[in-house]
C-alpha positions as CSV (number, residue, x, y, z in Angstrom):
1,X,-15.6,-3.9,-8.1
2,X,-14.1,-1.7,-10.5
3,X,-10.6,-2.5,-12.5
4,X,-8.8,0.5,-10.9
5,X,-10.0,-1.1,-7.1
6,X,-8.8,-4.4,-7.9
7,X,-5.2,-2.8,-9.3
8,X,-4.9,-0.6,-5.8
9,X,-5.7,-3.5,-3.9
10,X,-3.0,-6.0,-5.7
11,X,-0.4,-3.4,-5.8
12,X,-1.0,-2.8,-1.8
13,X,-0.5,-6.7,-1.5
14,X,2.4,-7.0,-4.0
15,X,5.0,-6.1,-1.2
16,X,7.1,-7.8,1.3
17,X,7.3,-5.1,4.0
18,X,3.1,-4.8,3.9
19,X,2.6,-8.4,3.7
20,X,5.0,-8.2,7.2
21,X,2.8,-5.6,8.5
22,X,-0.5,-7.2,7.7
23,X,1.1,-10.3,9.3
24,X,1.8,-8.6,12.5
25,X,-1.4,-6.7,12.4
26,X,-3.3,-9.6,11.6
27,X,-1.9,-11.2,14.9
28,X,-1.3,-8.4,16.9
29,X,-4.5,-6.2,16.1
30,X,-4.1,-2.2,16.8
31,X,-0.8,-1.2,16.9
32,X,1.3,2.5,16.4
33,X,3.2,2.9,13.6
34,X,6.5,2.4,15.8
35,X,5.8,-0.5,17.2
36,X,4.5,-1.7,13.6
37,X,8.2,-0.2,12.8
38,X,10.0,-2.6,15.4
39,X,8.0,-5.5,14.3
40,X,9.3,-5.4,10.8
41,X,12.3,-4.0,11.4
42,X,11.7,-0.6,9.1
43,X,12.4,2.9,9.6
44,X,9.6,5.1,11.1
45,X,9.3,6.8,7.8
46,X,9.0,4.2,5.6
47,X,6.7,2.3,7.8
48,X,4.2,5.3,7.6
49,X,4.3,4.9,4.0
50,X,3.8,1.5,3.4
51,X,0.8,1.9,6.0
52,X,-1.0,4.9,4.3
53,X,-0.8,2.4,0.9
54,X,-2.5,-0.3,2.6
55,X,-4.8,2.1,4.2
56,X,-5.6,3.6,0.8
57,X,-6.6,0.5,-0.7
58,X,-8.9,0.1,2.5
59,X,-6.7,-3.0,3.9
60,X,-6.1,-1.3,6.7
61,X,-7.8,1.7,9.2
62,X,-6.1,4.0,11.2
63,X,-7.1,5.6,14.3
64,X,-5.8,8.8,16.0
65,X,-5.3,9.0,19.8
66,X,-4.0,12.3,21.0
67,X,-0.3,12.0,18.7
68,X,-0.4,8.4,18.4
69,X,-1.8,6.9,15.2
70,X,-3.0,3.2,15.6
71,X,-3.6,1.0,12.6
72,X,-5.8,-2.5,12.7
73,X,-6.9,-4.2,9.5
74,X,-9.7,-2.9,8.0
75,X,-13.1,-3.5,10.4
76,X,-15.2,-4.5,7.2
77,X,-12.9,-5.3,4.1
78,X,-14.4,-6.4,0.8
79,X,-14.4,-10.4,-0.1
80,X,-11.2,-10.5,-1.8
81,X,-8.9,-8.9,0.8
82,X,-10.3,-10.9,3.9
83,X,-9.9,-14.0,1.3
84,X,-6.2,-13.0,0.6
85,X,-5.5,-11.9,4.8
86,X,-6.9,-15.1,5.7
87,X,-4.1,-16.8,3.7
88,X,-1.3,-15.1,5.8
C-alpha cells in the first residue's frame, strides 16, 4: 500500500462524526444518508460529506436506489481498515 493510501485512510478514521457513522454502519449495515443523519445526530449536509470521505478512502460503498443513496461498509476492505473496524 502506497504512503498517500495509508494517509487517506488515517485521515478518514481521524474523526469523531465518521468513527459514529462506521459504528452505526458497522451495526446497522445499509442505511440512507438520513437515517445515518439521525443516528449521529448531524445535519443532512454534513453527513453526506463525512460519508463521501469515508467512501473515498474505500471504508465505505454506496449504493443508489431510485433517489435514495445507501451506504454499508466497504464489501472487501484492505487488512488494515477491517483490522481498525473490528476494534469499534
Amino acid at each position: 500500500m502506497q504512503e498517500k493510501d495509508l494517509e487517506k485512510i488515517f485521515k478518514a478514521f481521524a474523526n469523531r462524526r465518521r468513527l459514529a457513522i462506521l459504528k452505526f454502519l458497522k451495526k446497522n449495515k445499509e442505511q440512507s444518508v438520513g437515517e445515518v443523519a439521525d443516528a449521529i445526530k448531524l445535519s443532512f449536509k454534513s453527513t453526506s460529506k463525512h460519508l463521501l470521505i469515508l467512501s473515498n478512502a474505500e471504508i465505505i460503498e454506496a449504493d443508489q436506489v431510485s433517489l435514495v443513496k445507501f451506504y454499508s461498509l466497504f464489501s472487501k476492505p484492505n487488512s488494515l481498515v477491517k483490522e481498525i473496524i473490528d476494534s469499534l
